[in-house]
PDB file of the backbone (N, CA, C, O) and the ligand in Angstrom, with CONECT records:
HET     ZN  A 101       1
ATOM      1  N   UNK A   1       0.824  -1.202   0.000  1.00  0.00           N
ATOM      2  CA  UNK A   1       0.000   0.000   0.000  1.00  0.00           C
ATOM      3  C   UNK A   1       0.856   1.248   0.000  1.00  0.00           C
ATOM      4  O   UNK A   1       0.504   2.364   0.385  1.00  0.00           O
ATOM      5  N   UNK A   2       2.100   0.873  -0.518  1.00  0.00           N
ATOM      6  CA  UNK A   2       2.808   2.653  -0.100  1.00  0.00           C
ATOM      7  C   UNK A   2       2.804   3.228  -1.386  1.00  0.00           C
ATOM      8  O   UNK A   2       3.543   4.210  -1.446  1.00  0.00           O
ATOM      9  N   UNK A   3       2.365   3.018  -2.178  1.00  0.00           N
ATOM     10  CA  UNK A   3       1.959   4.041  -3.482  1.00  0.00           C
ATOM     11  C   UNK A   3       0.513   4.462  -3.793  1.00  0.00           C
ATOM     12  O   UNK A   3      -0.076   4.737  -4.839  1.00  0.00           O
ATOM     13  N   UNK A   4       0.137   4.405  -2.414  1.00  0.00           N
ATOM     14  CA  UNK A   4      -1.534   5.315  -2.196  1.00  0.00           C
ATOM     15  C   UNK A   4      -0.910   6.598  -1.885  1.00  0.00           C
ATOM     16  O   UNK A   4      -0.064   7.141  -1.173  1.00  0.00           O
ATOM     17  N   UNK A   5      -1.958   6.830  -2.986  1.00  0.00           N
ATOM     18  CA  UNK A   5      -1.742   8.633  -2.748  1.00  0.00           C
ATOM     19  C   UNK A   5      -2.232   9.139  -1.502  1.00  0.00           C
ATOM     20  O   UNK A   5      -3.359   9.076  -1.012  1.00  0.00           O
ATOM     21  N   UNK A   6      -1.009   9.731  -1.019  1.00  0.00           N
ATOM     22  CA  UNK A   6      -1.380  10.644   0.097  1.00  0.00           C
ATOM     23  C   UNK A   6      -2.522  12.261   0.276  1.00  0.00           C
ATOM     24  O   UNK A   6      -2.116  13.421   0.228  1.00  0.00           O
ATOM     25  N   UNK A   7      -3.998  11.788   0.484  1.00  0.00           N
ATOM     26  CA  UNK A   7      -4.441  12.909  -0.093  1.00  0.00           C
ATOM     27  C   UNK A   7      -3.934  14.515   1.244  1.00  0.00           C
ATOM     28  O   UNK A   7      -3.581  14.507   2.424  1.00  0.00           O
ATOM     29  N   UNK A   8      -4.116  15.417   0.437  1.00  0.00           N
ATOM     30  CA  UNK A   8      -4.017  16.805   1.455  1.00  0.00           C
ATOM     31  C   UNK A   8      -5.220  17.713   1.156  1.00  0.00           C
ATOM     32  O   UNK A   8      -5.946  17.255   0.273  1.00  0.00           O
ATOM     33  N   UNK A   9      -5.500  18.562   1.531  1.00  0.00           N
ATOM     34  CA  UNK A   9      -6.600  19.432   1.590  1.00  0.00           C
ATOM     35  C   UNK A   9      -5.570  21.051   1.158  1.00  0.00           C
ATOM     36  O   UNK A   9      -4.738  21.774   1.707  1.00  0.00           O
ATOM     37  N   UNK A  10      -6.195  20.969   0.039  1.00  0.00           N
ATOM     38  CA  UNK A  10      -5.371  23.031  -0.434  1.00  0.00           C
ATOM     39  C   UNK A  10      -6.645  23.682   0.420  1.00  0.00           C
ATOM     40  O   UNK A  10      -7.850  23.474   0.560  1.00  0.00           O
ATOM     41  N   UNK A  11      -5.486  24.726   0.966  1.00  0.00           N
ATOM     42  CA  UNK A  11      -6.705  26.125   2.149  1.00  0.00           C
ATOM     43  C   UNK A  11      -6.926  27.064   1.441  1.00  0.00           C
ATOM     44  O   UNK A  11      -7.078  28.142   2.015  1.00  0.00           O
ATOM     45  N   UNK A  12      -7.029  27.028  -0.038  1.00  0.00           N
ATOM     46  CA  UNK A  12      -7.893  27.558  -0.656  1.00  0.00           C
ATOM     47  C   UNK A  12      -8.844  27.345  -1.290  1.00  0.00           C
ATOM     48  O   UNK A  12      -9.886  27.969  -1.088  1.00  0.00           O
ATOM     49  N   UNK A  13      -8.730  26.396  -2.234  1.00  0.00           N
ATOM     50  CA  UNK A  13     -10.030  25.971  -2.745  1.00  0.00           C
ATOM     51  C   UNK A  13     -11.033  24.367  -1.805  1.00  0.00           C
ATOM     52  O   UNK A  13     -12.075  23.774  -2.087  1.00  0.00           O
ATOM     53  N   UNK A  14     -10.084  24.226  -0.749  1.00  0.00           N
ATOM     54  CA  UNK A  14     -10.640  22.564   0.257  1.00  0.00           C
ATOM     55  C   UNK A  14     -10.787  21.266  -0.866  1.00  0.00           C
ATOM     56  O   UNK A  14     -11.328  20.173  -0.702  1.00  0.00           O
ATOM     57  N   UNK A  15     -10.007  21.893  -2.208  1.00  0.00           N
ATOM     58  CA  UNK A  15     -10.124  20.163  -2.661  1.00  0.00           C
ATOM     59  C   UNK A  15      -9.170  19.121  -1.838  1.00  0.00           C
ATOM     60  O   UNK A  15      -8.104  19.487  -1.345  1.00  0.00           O
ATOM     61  N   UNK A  16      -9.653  17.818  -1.745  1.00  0.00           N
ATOM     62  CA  UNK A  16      -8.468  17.043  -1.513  1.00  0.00           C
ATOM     63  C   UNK A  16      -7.537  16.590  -2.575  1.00  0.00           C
ATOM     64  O   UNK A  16      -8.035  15.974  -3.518  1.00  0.00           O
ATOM     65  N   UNK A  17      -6.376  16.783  -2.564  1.00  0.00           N
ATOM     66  CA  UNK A  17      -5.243  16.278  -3.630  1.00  0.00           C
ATOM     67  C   UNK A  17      -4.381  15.435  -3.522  1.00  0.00           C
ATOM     68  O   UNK A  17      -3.982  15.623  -2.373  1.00  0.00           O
ATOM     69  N   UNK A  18      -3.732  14.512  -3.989  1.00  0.00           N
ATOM     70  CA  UNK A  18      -2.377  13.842  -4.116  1.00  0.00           C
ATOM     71  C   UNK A  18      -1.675  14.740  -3.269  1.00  0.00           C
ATOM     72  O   UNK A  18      -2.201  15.852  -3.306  1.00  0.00           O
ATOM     73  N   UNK A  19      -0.550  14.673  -2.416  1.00  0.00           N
ATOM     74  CA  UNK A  19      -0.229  16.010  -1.954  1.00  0.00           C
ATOM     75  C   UNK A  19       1.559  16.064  -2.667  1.00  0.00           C
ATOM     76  O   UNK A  19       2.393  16.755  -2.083  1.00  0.00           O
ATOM     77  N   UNK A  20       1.959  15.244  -3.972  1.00  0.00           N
ATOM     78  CA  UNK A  20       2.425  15.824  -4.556  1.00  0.00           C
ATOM     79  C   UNK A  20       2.235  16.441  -5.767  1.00  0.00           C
ATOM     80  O   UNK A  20       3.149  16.692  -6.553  1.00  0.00           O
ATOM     81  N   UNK A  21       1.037  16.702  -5.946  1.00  0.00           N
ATOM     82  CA  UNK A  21      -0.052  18.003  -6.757  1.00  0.00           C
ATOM     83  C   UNK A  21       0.126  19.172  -6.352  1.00  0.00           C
ATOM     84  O   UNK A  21       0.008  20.151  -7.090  1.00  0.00           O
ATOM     85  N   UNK A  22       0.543  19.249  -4.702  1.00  0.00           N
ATOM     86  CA  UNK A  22       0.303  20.727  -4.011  1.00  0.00           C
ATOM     87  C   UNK A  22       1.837  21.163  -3.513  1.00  0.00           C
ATOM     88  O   UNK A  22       2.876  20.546  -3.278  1.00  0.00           O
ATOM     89  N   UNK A  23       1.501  22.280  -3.487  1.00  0.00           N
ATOM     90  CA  UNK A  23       2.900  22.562  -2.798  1.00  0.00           C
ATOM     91  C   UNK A  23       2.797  23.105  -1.266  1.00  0.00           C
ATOM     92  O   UNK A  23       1.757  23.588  -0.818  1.00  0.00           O
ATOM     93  N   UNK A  24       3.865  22.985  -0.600  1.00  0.00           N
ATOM     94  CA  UNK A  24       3.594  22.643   0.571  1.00  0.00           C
ATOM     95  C   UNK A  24       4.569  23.760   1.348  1.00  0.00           C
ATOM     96  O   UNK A  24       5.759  23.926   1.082  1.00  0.00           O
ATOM     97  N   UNK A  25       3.782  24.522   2.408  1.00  0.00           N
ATOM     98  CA  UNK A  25       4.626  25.645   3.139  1.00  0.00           C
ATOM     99  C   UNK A  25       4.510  25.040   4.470  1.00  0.00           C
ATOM    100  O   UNK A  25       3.411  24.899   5.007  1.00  0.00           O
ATOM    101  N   UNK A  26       5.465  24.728   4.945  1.00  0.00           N
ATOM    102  CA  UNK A  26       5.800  24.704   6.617  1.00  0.00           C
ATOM    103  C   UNK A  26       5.821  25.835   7.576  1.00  0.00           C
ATOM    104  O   UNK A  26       5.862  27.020   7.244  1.00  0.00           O
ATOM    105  N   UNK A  27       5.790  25.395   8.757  1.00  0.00           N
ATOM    106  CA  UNK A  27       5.717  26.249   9.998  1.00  0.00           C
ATOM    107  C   UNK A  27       6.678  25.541  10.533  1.00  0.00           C
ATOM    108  O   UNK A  27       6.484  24.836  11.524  1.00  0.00           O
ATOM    109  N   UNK A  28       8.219  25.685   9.735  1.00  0.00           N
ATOM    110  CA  UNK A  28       9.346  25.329  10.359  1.00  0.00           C
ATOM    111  C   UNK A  28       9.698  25.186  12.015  1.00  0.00           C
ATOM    112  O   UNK A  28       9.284  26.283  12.391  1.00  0.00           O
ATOM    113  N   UNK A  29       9.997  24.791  12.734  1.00  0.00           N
ATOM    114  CA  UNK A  29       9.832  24.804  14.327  1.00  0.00           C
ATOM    115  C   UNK A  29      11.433  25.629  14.571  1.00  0.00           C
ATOM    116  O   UNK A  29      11.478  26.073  15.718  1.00  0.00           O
ATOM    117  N   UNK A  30      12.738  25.929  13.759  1.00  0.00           N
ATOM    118  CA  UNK A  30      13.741  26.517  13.755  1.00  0.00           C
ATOM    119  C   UNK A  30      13.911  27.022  12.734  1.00  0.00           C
ATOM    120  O   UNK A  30      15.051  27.486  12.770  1.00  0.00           O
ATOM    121  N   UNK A  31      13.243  27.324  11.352  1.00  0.00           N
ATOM    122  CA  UNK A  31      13.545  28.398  10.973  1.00  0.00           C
ATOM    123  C   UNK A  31      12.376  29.050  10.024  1.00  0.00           C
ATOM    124  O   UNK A  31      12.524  29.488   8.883  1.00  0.00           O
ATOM    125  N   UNK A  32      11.325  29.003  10.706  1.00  0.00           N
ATOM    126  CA  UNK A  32      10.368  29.626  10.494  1.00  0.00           C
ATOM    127  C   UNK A  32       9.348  28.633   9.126  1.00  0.00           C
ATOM    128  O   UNK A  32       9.113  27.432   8.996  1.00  0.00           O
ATOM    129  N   UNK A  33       9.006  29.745   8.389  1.00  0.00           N
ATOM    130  CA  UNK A  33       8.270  29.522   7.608  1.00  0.00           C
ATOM    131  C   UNK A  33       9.357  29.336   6.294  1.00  0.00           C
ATOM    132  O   UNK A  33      10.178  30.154   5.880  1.00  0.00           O
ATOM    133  N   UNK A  34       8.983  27.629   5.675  1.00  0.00           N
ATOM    134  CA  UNK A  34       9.498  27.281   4.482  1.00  0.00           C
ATOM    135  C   UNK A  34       8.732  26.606   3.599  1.00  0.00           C
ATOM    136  O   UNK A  34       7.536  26.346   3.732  1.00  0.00           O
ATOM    137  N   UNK A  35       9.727  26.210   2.326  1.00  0.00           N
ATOM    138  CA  UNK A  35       8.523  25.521   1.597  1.00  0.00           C
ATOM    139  C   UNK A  35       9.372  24.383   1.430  1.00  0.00           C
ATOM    140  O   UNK A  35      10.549  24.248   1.763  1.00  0.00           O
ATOM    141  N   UNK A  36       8.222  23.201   0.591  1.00  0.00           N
ATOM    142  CA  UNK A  36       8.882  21.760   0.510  1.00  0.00           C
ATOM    143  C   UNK A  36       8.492  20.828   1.529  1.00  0.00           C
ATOM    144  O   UNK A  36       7.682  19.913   1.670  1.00  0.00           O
ATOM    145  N   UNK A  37       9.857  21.731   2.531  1.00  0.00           N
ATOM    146  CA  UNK A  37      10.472  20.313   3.548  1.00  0.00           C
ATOM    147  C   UNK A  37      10.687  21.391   4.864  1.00  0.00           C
ATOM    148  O   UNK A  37      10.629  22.615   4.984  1.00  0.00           O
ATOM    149  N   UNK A  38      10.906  20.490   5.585  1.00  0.00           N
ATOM    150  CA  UNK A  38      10.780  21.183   7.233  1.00  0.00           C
ATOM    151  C   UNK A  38       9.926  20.454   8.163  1.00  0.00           C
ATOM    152  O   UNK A  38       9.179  19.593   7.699  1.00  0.00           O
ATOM    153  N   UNK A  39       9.939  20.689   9.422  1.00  0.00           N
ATOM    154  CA  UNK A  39       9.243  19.665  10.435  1.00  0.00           C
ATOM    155  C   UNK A  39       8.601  20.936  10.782  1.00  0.00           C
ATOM    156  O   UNK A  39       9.052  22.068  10.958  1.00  0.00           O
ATOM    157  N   UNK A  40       7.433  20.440  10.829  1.00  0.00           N
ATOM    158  CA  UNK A  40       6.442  21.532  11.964  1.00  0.00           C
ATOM    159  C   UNK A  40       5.179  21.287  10.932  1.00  0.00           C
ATOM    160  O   UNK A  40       5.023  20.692   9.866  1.00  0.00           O
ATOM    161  N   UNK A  41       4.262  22.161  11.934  1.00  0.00           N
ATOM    162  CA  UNK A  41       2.727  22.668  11.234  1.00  0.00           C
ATOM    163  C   UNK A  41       3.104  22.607   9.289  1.00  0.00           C
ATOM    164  O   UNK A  41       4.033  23.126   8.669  1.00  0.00           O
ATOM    165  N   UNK A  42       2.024  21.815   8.831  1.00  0.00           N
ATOM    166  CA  UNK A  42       2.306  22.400   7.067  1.00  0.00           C
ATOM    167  C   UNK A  42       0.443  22.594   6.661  1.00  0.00           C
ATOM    168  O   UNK A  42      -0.661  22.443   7.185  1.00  0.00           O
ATOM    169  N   UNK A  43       1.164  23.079   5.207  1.00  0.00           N
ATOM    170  CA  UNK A  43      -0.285  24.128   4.778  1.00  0.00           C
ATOM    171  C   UNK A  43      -0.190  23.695   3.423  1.00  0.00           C
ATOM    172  O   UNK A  43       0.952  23.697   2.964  1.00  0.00           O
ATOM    173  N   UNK A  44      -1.267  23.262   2.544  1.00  0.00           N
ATOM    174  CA  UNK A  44      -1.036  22.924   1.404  1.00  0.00           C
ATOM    175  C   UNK A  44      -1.645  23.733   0.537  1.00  0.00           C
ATOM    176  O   UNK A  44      -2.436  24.563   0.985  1.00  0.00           O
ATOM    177  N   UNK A  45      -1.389  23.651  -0.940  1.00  0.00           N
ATOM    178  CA  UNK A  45      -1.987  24.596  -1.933  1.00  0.00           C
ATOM    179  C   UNK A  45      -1.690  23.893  -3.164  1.00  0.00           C
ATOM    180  O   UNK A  45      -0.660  23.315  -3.514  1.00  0.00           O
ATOM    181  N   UNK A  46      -2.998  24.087  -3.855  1.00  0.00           N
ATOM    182  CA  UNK A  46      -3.158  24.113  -5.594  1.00  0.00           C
ATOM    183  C   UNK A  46      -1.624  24.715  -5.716  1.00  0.00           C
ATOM    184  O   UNK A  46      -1.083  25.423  -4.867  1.00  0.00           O
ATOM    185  N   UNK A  47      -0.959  24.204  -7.154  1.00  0.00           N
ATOM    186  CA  UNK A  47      -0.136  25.120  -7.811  1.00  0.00           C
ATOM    187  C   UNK A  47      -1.056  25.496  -9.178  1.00  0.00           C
ATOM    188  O   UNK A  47      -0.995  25.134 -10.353  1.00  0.00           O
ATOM    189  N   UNK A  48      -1.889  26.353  -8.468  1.00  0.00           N
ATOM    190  CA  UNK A  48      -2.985  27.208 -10.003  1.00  0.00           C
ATOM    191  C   UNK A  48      -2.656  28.778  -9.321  1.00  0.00           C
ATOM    192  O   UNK A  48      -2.163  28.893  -8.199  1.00  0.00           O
ATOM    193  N   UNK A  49      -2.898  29.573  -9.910  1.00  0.00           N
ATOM    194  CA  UNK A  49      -3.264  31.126 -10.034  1.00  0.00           C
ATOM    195  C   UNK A  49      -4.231  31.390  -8.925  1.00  0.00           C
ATOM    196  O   UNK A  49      -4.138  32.133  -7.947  1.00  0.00           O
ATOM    197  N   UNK A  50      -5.356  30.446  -9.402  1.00  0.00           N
ATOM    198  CA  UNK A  50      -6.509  30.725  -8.236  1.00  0.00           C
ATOM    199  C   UNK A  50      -6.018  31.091  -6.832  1.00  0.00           C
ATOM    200  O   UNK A  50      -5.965  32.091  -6.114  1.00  0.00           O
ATOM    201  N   UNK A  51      -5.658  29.682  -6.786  1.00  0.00           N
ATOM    202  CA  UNK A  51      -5.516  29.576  -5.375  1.00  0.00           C
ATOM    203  C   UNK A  51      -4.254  30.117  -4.793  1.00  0.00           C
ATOM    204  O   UNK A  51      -4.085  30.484  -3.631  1.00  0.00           O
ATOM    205  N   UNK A  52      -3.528  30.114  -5.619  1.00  0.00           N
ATOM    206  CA  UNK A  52      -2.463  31.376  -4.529  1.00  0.00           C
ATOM    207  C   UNK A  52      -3.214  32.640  -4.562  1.00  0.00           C
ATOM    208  O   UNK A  52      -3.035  33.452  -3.654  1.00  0.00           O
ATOM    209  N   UNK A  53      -3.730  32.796  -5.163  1.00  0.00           N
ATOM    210  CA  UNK A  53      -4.533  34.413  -4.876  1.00  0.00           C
ATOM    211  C   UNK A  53      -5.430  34.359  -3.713  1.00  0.00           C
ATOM    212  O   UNK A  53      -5.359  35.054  -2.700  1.00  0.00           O
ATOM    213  N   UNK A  54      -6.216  33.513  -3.971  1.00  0.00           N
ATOM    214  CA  UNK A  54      -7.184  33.007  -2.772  1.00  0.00           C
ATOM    215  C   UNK A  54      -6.670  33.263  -1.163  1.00  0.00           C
ATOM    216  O   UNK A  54      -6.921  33.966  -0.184  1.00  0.00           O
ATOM    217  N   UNK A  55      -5.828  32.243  -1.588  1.00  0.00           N
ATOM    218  CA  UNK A  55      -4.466  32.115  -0.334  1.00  0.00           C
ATOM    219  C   UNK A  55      -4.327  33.005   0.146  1.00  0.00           C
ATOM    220  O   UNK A  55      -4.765  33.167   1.285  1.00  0.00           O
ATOM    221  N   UNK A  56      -3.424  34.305  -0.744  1.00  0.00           N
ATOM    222  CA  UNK A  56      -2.803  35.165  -0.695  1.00  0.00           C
ATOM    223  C   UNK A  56      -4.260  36.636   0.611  1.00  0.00           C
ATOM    224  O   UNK A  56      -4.320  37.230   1.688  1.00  0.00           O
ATOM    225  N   UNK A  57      -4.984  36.395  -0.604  1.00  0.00           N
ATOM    226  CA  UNK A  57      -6.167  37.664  -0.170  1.00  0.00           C
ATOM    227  C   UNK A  57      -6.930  37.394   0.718  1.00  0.00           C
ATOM    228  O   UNK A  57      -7.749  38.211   1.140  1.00  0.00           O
ATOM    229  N   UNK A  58      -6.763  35.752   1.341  1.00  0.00           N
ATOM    230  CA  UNK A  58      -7.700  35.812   2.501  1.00  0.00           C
ATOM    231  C   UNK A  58      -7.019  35.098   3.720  1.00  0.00           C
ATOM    232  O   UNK A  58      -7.417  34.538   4.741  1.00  0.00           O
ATOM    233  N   UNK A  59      -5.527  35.441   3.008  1.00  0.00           N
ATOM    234  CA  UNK A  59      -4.408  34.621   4.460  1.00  0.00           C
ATOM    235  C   UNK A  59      -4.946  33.456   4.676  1.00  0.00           C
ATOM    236  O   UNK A  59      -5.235  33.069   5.809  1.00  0.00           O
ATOM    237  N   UNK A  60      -5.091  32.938   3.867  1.00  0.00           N
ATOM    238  CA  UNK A  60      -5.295  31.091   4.281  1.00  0.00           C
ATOM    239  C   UNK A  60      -4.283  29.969   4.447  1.00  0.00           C
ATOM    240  O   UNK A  60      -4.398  28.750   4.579  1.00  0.00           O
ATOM    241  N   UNK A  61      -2.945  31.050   4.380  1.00  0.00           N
ATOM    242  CA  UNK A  61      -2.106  30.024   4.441  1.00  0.00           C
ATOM    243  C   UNK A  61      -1.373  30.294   5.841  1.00  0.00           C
ATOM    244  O   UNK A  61      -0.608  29.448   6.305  1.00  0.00           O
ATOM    245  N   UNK A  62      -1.662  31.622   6.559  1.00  0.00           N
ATOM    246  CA  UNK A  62      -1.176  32.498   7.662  1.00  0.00           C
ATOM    247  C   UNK A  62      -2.314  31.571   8.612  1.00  0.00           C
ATOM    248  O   UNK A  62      -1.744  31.154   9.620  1.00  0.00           O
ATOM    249  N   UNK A  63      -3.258  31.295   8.568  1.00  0.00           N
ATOM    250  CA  UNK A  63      -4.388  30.610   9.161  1.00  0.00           C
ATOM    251  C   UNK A  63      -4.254  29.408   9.468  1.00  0.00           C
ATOM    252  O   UNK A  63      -4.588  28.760  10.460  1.00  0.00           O
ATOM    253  N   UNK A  64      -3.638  29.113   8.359  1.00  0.00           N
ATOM    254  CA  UNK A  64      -3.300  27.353   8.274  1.00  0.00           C
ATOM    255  C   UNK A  64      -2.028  27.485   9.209  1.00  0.00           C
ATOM    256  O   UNK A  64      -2.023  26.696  10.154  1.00  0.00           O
ATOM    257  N   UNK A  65      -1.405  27.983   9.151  1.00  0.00           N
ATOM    258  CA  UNK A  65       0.077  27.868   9.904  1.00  0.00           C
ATOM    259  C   UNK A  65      -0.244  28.646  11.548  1.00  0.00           C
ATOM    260  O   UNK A  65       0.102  28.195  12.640  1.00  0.00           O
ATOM    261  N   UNK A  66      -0.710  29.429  11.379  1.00  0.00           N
ATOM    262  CA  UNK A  66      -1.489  30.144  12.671  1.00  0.00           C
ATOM    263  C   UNK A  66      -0.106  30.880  12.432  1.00  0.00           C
ATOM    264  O   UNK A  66       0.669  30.197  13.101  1.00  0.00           O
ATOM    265  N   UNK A  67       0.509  31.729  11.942  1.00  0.00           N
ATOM    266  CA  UNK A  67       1.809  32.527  12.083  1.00  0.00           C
ATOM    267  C   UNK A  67       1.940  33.470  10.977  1.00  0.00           C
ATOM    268  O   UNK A  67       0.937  33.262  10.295  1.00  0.00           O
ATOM    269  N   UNK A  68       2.639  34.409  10.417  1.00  0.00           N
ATOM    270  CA  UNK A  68       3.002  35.364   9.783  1.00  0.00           C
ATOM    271  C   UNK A  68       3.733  34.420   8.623  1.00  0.00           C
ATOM    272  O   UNK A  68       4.681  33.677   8.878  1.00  0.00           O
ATOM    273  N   UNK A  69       3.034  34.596   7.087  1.00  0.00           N
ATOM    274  CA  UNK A  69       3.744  34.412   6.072  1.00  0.00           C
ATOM    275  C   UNK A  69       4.608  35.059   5.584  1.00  0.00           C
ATOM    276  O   UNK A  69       3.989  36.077   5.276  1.00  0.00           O
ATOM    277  N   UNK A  70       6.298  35.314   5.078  1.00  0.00           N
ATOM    278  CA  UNK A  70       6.726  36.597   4.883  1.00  0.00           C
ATOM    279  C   UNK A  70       6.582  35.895   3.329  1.00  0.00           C
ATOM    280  O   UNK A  70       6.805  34.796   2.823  1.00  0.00           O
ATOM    281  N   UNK A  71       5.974  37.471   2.818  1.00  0.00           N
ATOM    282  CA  UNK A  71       6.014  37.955   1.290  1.00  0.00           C
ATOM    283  C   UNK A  71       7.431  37.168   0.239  1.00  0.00           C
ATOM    284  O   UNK A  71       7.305  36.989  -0.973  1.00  0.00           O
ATOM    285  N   UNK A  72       8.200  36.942   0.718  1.00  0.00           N
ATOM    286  CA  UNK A  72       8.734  36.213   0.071  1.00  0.00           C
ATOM    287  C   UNK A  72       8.567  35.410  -0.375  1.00  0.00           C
ATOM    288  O   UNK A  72       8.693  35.181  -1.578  1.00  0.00           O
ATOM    289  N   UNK A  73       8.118  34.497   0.723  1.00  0.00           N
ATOM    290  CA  UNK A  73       7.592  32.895   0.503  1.00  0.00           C
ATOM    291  C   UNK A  73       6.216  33.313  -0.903  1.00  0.00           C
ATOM    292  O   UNK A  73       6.205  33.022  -2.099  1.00  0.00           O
ATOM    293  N   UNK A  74       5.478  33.882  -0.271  1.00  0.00           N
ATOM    294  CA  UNK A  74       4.452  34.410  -1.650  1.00  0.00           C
ATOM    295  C   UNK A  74       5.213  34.423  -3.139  1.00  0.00           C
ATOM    296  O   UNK A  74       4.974  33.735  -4.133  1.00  0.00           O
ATOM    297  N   UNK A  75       6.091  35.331  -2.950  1.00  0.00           N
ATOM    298  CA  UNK A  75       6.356  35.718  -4.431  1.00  0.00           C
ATOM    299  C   UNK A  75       7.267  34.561  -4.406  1.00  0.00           C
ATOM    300  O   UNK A  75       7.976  35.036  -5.294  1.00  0.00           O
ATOM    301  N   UNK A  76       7.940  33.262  -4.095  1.00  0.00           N
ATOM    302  CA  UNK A  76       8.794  32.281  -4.827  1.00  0.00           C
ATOM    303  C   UNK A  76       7.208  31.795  -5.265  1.00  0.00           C
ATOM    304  O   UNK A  76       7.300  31.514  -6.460  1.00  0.00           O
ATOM    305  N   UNK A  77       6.105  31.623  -4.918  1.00  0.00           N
ATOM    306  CA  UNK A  77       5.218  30.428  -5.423  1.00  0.00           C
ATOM    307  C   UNK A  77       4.873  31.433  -6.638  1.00  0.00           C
ATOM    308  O   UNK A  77       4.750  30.841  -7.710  1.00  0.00           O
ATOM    309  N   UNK A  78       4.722  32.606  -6.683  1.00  0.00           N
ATOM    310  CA  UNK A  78       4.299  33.169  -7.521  1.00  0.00           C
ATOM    311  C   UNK A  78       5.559  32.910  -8.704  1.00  0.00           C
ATOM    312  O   UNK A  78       5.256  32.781  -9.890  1.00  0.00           O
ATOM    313  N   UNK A  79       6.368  32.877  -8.442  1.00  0.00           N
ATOM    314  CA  UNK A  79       7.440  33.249  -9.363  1.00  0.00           C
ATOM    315  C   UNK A  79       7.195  31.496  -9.948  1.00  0.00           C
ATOM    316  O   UNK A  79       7.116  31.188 -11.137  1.00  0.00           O
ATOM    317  N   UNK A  80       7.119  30.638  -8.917  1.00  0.00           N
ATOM    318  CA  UNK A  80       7.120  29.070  -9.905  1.00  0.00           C
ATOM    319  C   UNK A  80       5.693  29.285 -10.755  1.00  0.00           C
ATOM    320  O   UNK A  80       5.492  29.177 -11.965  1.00  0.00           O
ATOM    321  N   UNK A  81       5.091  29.513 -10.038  1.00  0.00           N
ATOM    322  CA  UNK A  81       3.216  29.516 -11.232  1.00  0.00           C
ATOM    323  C   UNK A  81       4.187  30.368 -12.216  1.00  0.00           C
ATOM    324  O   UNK A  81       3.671  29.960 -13.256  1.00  0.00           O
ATOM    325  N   UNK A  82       4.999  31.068 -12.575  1.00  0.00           N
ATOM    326  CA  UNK A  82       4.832  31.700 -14.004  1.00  0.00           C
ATOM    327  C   UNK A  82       6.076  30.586 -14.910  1.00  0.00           C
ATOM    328  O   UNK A  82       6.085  30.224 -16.086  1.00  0.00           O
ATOM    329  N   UNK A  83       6.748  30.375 -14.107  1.00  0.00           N
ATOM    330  CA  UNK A  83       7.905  29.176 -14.427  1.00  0.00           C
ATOM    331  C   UNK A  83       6.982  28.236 -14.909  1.00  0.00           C
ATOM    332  O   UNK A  83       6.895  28.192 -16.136  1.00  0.00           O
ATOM    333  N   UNK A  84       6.403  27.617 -14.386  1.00  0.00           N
ATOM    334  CA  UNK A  84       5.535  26.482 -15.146  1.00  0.00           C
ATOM    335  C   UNK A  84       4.523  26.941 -16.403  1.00  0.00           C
ATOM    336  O   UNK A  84       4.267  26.091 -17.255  1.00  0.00           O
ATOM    337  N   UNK A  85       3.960  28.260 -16.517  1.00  0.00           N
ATOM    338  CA  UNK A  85       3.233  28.602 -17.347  1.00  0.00           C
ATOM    339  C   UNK A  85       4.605  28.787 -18.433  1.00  0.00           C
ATOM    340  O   UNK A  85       5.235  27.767 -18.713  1.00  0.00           O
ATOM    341  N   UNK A  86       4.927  29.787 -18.877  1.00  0.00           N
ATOM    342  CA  UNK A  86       6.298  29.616 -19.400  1.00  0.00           C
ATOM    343  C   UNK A  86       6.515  28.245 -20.243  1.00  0.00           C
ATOM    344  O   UNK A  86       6.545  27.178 -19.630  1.00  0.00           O
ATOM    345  N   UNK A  87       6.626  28.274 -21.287  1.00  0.00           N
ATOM    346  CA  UNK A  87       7.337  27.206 -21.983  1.00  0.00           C
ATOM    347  C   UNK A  87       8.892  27.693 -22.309  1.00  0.00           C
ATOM    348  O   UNK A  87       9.760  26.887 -21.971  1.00  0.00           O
ATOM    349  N   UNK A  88       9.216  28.600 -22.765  1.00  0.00           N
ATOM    350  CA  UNK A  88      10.690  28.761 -22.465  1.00  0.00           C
ATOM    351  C   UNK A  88      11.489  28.709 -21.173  1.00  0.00           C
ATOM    352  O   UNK A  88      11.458  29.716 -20.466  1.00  0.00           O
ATOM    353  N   UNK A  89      12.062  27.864 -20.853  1.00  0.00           N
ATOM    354  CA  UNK A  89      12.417  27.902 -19.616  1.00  0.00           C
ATOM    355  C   UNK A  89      13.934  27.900 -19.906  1.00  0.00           C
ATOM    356  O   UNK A  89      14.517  27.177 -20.714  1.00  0.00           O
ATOM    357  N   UNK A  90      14.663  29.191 -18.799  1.00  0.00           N
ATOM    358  CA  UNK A  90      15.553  29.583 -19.054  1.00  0.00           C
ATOM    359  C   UNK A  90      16.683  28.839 -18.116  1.00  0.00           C
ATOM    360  O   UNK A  90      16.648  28.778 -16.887  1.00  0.00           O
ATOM    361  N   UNK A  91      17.792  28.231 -19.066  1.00  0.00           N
ATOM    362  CA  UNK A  91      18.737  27.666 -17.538  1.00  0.00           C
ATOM    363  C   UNK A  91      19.524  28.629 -16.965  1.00  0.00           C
ATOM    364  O   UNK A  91      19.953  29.662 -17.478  1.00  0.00           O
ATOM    365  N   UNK A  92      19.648  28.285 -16.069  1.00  0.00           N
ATOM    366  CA  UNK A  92      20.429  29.447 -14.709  1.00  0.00           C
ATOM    367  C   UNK A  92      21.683  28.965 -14.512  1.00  0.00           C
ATOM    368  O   UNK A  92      22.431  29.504 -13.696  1.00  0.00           O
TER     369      UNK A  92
HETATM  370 ZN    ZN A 101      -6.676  24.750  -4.504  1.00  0.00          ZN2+
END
């Protein structure tokens, strides 16, 4: 049974997902708020437009974590939603 999808709930739109569909922000327990990986409280999300906006405009991800999101963390998800829209993808 270990290739059952693990479902998660995005705190914006409450679908349940695969939860490697979503991307995932922690409530790091030493260094705050990250994304990916980290031990502590986590918060999941669509990678759509919607729902980071959603997210974004009704702090659902500050809710989910019960703590202060810093704007950063926002604009890397923002910055991957346009990376994936993007078909030229530029190497670094
Ligand atoms: Zn969603």
């Amino acid at each position: 049974m270990s290739d059952r999808p693990v479902l998660r709930r995005c705190v914006a739109c409450r679908q349940l997902l695969d939860r490697r569909q979503l991307w995932r922000v922690i409530r790091d327990h030493q260094d705050g708020v990250r994304l990916d990986e980290g031990m502590g409280r986590s918060a999941y999300l669509c990678r759509e437009e919607n729902c980071l906006e959603e997210a974004t405009r009704r702090k659902r991800l500050q809710k989910a974590l019960r703590c202060q999101v810093p704007e950063t963390v926002l604009a890397v998800l923002k910055q991957r939603l346009n990376q994936s829209v993007g078909e030229s993808a530029e190497a670094d």
